[in-house]
C-alpha positions in Angstrom: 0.0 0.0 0.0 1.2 3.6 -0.8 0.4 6.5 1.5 -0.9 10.0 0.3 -0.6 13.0 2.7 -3.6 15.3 3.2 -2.2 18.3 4.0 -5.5 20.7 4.1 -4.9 21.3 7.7 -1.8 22.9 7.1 -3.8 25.3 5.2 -6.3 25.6 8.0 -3.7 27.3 10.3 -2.3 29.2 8.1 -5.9 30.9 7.3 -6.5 30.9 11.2 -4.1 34.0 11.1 -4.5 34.8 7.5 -0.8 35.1 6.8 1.8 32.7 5.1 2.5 30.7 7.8 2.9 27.7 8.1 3.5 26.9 4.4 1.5 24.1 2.9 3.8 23.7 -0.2 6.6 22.9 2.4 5.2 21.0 3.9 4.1 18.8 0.9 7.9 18.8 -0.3 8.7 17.8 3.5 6.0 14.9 2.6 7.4 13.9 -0.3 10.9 13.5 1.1 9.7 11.1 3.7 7.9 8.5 1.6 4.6 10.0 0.9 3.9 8.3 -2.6 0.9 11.4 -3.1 -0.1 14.9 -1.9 -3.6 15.8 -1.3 -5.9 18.8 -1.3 -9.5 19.3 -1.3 -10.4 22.4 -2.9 -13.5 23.4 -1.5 -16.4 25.8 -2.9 -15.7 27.6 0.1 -12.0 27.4 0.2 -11.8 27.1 3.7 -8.6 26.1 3.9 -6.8 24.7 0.3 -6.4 28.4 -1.4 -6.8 28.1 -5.3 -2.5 29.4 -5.6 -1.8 26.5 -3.5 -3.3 24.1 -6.0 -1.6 26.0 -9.0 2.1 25.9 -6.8 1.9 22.3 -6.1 1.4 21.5 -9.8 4.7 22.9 -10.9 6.2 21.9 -7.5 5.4 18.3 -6.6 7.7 15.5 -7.2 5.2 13.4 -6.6 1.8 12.7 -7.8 -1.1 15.8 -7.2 -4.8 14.0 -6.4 -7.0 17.1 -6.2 -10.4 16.2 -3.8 -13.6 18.3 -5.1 -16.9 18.2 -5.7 -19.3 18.6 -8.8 -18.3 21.9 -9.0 -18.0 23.6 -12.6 -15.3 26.3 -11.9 -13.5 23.5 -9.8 -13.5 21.0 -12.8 -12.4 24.1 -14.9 -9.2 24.7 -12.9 -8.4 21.0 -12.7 -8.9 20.7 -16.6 -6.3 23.2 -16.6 -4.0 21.8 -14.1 -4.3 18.0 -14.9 -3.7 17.0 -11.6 -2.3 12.9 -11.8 -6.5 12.5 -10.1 -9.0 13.8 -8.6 -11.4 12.4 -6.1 -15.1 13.2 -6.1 -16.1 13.9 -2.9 -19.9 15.3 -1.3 -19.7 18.3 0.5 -21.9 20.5 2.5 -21.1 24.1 3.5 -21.7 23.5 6.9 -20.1 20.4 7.7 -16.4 20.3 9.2 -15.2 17.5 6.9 -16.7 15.3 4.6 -19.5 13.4 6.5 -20.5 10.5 3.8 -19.7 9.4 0.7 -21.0 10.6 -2.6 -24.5 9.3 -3.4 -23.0 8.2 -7.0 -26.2 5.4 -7.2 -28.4 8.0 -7.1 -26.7 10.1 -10.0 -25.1 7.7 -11.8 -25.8 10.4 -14.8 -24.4 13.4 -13.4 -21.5 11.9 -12.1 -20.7 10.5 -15.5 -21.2 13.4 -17.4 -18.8 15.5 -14.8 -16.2 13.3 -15.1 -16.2 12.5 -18.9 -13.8 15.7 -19.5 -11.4 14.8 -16.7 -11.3 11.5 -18.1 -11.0 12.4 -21.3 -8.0 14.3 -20.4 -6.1 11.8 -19.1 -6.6 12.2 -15.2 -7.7 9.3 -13.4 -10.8 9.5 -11.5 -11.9 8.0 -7.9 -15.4 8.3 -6.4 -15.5 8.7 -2.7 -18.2 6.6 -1.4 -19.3 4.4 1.3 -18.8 1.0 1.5 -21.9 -0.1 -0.3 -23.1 -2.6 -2.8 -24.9 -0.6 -5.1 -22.6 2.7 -5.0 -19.8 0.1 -6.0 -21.6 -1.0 -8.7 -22.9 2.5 -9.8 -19.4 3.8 -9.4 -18.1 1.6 -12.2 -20.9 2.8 -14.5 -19.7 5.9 -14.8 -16.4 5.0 -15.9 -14.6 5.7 -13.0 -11.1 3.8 -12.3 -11.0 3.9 -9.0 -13.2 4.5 -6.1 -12.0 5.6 -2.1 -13.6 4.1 0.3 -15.2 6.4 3.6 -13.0 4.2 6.3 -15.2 6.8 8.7 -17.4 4.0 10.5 -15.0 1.9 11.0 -12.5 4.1 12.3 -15.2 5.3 14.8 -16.4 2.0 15.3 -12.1 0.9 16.1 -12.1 -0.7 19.9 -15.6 -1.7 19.7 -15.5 -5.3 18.8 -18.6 -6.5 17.5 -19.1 -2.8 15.8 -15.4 -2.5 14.4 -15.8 -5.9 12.9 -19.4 -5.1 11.0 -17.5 -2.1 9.6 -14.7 -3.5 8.7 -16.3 -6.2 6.8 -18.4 -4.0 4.9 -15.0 -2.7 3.4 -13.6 -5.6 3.3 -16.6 -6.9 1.1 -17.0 -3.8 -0.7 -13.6 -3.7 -2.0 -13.6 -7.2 -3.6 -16.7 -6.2 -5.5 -14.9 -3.4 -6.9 -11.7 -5.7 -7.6 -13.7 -8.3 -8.9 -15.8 -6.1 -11.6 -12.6 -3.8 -12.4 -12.0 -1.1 -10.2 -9.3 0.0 -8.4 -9.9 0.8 -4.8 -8.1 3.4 -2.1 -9.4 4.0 1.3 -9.6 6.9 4.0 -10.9 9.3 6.0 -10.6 8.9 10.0 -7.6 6.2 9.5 -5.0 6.9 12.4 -1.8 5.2 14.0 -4.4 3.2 16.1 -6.5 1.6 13.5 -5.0 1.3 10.5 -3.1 -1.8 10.4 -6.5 -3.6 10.1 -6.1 -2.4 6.0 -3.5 -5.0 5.7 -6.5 -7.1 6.0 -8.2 -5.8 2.7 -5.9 -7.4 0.1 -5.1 -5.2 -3.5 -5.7 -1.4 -1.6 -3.6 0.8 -3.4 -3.3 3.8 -1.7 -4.5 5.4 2.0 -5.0 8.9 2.0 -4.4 10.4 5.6 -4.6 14.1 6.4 -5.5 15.0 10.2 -3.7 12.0 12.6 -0.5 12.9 10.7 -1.2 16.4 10.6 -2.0 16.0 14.5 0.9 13.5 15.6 3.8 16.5 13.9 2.4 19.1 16.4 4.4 17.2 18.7 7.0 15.2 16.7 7.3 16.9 13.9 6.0 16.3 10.2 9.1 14.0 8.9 8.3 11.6 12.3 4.9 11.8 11.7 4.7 10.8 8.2 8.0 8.6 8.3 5.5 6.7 11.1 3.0 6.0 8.8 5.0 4.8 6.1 6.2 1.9 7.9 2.5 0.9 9.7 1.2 0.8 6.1 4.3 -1.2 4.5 
């Protein structure tokens, strides 16, 4: 399994003050240099925290590989089209929510979705639908033409320590992720994933990437962002 850094909470500090500091582009180089196979950002319709000249930077910056998280969002699609970020990742989102609370209802769209991502397809960016671990947005997901999808690891990472709970979740992804294998799709995973729980995705065989923003992000207040993400690395080897 590879690792991708979310580094959107590195942005969210820096806006606390609204000044430069601390650098999100830094810290996606500092990242990179300690085994982060991916940076992400999720540019929001708000832009909360990712800043439009962050995502432009990191495209002539990264040594790595760019996967860009946003919605169904026509000015977003337009600056992605122009970036060609190596993917993006369709993700729900709600103005009031404080990160992403679901997956993307891609069942109940299967249309829309399609027609969104036809362009970014068509220009060469690979294309992952954020959704929860469920039969029918599985199958829905590959309708669209989608190559990969991301699982929402949420439940299960609140679930983590509750035995019979943590086990129902985990299964669900478990199962999910072999449908997806098994009809053609590649599958990633994340969202609530820490130090604690997320040796259990050694369990899911063929994940090909994690994406992990807020423990790491939370674990370098105190150790610093090359521990933190060096850390991870090695849990998810």
């Amino acid at each position: 399994m590879l690792l991708g850094v979310n580094i959107d909470h590195i942005a969210t500090l820096r806006n606390a003050r609204g000044g430069v500091e601390p650098d999100p582009i830094k810290a996606a180089a500092i990242c990179e240099h300690n085994g982060a196979s991916s940076i992400t950002v999720h540019l929001r319709e708000d832009r909360r925290h990712i800043k439009d000249r962050d995502v432009y930077t990191l495209t002539n910056t990264l040594t790595t590989k760019l996967n860009l998280e946003m919605a169904m969002a026509d000015d977003i699609q337009k600056i992605a089209l122009e970036i060609k970020p190596y993917s993006i990742c369709l993700v729900p989102e709600k103005r009031q929510e404080v990160t992403t609370e679901g997956g993307l209802d891609v069942a109940g769209q299967v249309d829309r979705v399609t027609q969104f991502i036809k362009p970014l397809i068509d220009a060469g960016i690979f294309v992952s639908l954020f959704i929860d671990p469920d039969k029918k947005q599985v199958e829905a997901s590959k309708e669209t033409g989608a190559q990969f999808i991301e699982m929402h690891t949420g439940a299960y990472a609140e679930a983590y320590g509750c035995d019979e709970t943590e086990e129902v979740e985990f299964q669900k992804l478990k199962q999910a992720a072999e449908l997806a294998q098994s009809i053609g799709l590649k599958v990633n995973a994340g969202h609530g994933l820490n130090y604690e729980n997320v040796h259990r995705m050694h369990e899911i065989v063929g994940l090909v990437e994690l994406n992990i923003g807020h423990s790491i992000i939370s674990r370098a207040v105190f150790t610093g962002l090359p521990e933190a993400v060096n850390k991870m690395v090695n849990l998810i080897k």
